[in-house]
N, C-alpha and C positions, 0 to 999 in steps of 0.2 A: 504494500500500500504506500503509495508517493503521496503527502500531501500538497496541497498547492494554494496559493492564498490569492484571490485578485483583489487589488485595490484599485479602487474609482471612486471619482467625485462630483461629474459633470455627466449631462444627460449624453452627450456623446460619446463617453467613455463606456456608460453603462451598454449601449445600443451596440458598439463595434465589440465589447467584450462579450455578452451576453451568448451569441452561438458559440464563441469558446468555451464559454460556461456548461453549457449542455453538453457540447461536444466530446470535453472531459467527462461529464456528468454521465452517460453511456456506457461509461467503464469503471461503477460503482466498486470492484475489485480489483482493480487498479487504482483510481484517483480518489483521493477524499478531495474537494473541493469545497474550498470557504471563501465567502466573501465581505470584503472592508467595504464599506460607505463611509464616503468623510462628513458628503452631506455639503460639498462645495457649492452646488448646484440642487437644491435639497427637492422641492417639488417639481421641478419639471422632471429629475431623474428619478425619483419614486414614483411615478410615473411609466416612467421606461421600465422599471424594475418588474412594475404589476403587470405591462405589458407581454414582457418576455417570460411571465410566470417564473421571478427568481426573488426569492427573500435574503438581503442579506445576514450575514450574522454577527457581524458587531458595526453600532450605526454613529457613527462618530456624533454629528451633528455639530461641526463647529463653525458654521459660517455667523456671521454675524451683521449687524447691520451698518452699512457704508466702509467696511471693513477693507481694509490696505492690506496689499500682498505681502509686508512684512512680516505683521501680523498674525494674516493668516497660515506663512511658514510657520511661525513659531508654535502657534497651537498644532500645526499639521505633525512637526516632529517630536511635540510631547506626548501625543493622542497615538502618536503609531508605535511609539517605541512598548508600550505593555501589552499591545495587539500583540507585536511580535514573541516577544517574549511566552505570550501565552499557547499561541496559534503553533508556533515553531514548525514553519512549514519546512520544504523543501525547496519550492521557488517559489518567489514572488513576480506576479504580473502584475505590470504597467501598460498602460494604452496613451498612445501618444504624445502632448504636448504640456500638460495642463501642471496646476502648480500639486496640485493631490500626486499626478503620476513623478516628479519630481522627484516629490518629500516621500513618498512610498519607496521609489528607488532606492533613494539617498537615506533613509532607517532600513531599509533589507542589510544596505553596504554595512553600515553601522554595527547593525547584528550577527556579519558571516554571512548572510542566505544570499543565495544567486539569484538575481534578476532574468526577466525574461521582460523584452521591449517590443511590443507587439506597435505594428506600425512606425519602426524605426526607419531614421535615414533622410528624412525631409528634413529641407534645406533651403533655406535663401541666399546665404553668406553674410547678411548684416543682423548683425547681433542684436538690433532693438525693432526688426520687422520680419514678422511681426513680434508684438512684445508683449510677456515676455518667454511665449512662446519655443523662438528660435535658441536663447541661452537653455531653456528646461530639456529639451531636444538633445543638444548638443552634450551636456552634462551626464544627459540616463545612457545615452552610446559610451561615457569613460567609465561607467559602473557597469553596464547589463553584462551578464554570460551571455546573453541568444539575444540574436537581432533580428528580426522577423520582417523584414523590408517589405512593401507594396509590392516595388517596380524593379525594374534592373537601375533604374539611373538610381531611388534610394540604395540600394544597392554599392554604387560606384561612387558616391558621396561617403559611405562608413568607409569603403577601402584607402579613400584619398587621406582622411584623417587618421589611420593606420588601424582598424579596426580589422584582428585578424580574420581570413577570408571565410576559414571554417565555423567561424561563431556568425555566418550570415546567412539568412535563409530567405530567397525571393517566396514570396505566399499570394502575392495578391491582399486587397484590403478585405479586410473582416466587416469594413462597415455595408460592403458589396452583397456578401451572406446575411446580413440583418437585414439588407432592403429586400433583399431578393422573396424572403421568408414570410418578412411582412405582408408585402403586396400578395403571396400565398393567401396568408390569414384573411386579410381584407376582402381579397374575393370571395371567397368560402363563407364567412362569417361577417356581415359588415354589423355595428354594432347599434346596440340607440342612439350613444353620443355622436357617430358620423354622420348621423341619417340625418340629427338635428344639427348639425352643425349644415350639411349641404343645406338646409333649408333656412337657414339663419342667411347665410351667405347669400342667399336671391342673387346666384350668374346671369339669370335672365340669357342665356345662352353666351356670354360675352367670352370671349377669350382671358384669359388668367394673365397679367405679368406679377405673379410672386416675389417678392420686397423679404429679403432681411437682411438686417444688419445689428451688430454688434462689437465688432471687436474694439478692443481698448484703444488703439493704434489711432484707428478713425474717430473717436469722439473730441468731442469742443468745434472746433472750427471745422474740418475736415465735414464731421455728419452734418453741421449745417447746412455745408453746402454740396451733401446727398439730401437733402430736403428741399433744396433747390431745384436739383436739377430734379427730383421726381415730382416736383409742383408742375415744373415744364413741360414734363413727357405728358400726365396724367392731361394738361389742358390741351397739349399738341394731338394726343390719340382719345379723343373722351368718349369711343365707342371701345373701348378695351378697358378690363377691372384691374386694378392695380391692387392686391390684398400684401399686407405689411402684419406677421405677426409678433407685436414690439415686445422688446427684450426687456426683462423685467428691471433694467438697471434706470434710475431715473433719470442720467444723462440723456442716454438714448433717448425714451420714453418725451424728454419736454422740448428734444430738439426734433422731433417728428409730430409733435402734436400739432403744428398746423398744418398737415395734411390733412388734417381730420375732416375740414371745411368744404373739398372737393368733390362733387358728388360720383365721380366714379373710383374714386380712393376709400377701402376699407381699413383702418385702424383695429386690429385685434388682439385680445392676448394670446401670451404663447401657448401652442396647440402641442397636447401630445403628440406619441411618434405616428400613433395610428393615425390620426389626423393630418399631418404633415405627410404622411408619406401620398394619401388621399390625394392630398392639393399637389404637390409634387408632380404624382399621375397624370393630373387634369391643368396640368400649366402650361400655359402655350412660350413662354420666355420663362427664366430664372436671374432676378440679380441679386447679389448677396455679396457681403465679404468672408462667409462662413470657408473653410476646409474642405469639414466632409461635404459639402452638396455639393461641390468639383466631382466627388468622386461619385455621389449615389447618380446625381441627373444621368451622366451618359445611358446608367441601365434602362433609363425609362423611355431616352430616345429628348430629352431636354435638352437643350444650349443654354448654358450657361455665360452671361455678362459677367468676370468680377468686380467688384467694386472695394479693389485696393494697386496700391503702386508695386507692390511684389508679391508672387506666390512661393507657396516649399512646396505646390503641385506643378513644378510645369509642363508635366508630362497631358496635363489635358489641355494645356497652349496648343504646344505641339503638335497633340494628334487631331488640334482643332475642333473639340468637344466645348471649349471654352474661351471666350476672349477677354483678354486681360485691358480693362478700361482706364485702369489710375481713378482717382479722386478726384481732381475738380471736374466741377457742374456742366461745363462745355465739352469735356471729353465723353464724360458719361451719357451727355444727353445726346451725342454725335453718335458712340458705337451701338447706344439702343436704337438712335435712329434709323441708322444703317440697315438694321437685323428686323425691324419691322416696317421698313418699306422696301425694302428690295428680298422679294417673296425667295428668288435662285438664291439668295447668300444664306437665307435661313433653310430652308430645305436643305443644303447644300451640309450645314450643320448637322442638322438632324443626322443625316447619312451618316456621315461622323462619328456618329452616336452608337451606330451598331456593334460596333466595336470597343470597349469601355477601357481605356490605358489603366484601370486601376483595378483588373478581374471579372471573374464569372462565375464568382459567390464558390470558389473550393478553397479559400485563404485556412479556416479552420482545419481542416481536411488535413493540407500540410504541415502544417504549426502542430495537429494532432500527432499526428505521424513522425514528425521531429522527436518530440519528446518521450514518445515510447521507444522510440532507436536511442536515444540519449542513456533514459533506464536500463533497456535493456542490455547496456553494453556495461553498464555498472557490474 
């Protein structure tokens, strides 16, 4: 019996880790699996948690209110160190970027236990974009045992910084197999709360262009003038619904409230995953400064706009699944405008799309398969 510990704290964390979760979960004689909540991101990822039918078992709960990442380090590394202590796993997982998978990494280090870096290897090369993201990234690759890369190019980012070749393993993204699963579930089963949500929503048949944003990077000046330019777009196309589900952070939140004003602009709170994956479906454009929707849109056949000055994805620049817009208002409202009047260059994308630079939902599969050859050679 191996045991194995995940920690997560953000609802994206929960969503790309969760088929790993089962995954091991399958080999009830092989894996004990546990899992840490810090509780970084406490209700939209409790949420995810119920979704994917997983309870954690020790739930940190330390966020707090208007709370600095200082801060939240320090509680992060006093709340994990007795987990560990108690849990004493075997390896600990981390998922991506966040300050939870950090301070999770960085108390395994502390404790002796081997890290395992699920979604490792993205990369921008400027250390405060995004922030502060790219330093937490760069840090769990000088700790982890297993690097679990997306791509080949994350991949060739660990090897440049000397990451030995054998502790890397190309899988494809996990967050790939949560969407894939999901959209499963939603057809099979659609629930009350989406039925009432489609019908809250009144599309009136309109086409969707999908609005989020969040990241730290972008707020103050920068998101204001993403509220700019999508006051622009919304009045330049007002036969198309522009739906924005605002980030529960109050920056965000009072630099998008006069959007509210436009009558084909919806202002909404944040939707679980089952919801968002819904709308996702049903979008005819995506703009966003998020990560993982770089990665899920392609499965769905989506183009993605981003709406920041650098990605650690540019593997969907590339394979032109996504275009990278920058931030100010004239740029953004120029590359949307490009992609909804000239019908061949969005079609064109779409195609694009067939093909997903970030997998075809078997990331688990191999990450699985990794660590029982790992054991097994114990």
């Amino acid at each position: 019996m191996h045991k194995l510990l995940f920690i997560a704290g953000t609802r994206p964390e929960v969503i790309k880790l969760a088929p790993l979760i089962h995954a091991f979960g399958q080999q009830p004689l092989v894996f004990d699996c546990r899992v840490c909540f810090t509780g970084q991101h406490r209700e939209l990822a409790l949420q995810a948690f119920d979704f994917f039918n997983i309870q954690p078992d020790d739930h940190l709960n330390l966020m707090q209110e208007n709370q600095q990442l200082s801060g939240l380090t320090a509680l992060l590394m006093e709340a994990l160190e007795p987990v560990l202590e108690e849990e004493k796993p075997d390896f600990v997982f981390v998922q991506g970027d966040t300050t939870s998978a950090f301070c999770g990494a960085l108390a395994a280090y502390y404790a002796g236990i081997s890290v395992a870096h699920v979604e490792a290897g993205l990369r921008t090369g400027l250390i405060r974009s995004p922030f502060p993201e790219e330093f937490n990234r760069v840090a769990i690759s000088k700790i982890a045992a297993y690097h679990f890369a997306p791509t080949e190019a994350a991949r060739e980012n660990l090897l440049r910084e000397g990451i030995p070749e054998a502790s890397i393993i190309v899988t494809g993204n996990t967050g790939v197999d949560a969407l894939l699963w999901a959209k499963t579930q939603i057809s099979a089963k659609k629930s009350p709360e989406l039925t009432a949500f489609q019908q809250q929503l009144d599309q009136k048949n309109r086409q969707i262009v999908l609005v989020t944003l969040h990241r730290r990077e972008n707020q103050g000046a920068i998101m204001d003038g993403m509220q700019q330019a999508l006051s622009s777009l919304a009045m330049r196309y007002p036969a198309m619904l522009f739906v924005l589900p605002v980030h529960p952070n109050p920056r965000v939140r009072a630099a998008l409230e006069p959007l509210a004003g436009l009558p084909n602009v919806r202002l909404i709170p944040p939707l679980s995953y089952e919801i968002f994956v819904w709308l996702l479906s049903v979008s005819y454009l995506i703009l966003t400064d998020s990560g993982g929707i770089q990665e899920e849109a392609p499965s769905l056949g989506k183009p993605v706009v981003v709406l920041r000055d650098h990605t650690e994805r540019p593997e969907a620049i590339e394979a032109g699944t996504a275009l990278l817009a920058g931030t100010s208002p004239e740029a953004v409202v120029n590359t949307v405008s490009r992609l909804l009047d000239d019908a061949a260059a969005y079609h064109a994308m779409v195609e694009r799309c067939r093909q997903n630079p970030f997998g075809n939902g078997r990331a688990c599969e191999r990450i699985l398969a990794q660590l029982v050859s790992v054991f097994n050679a114990q």
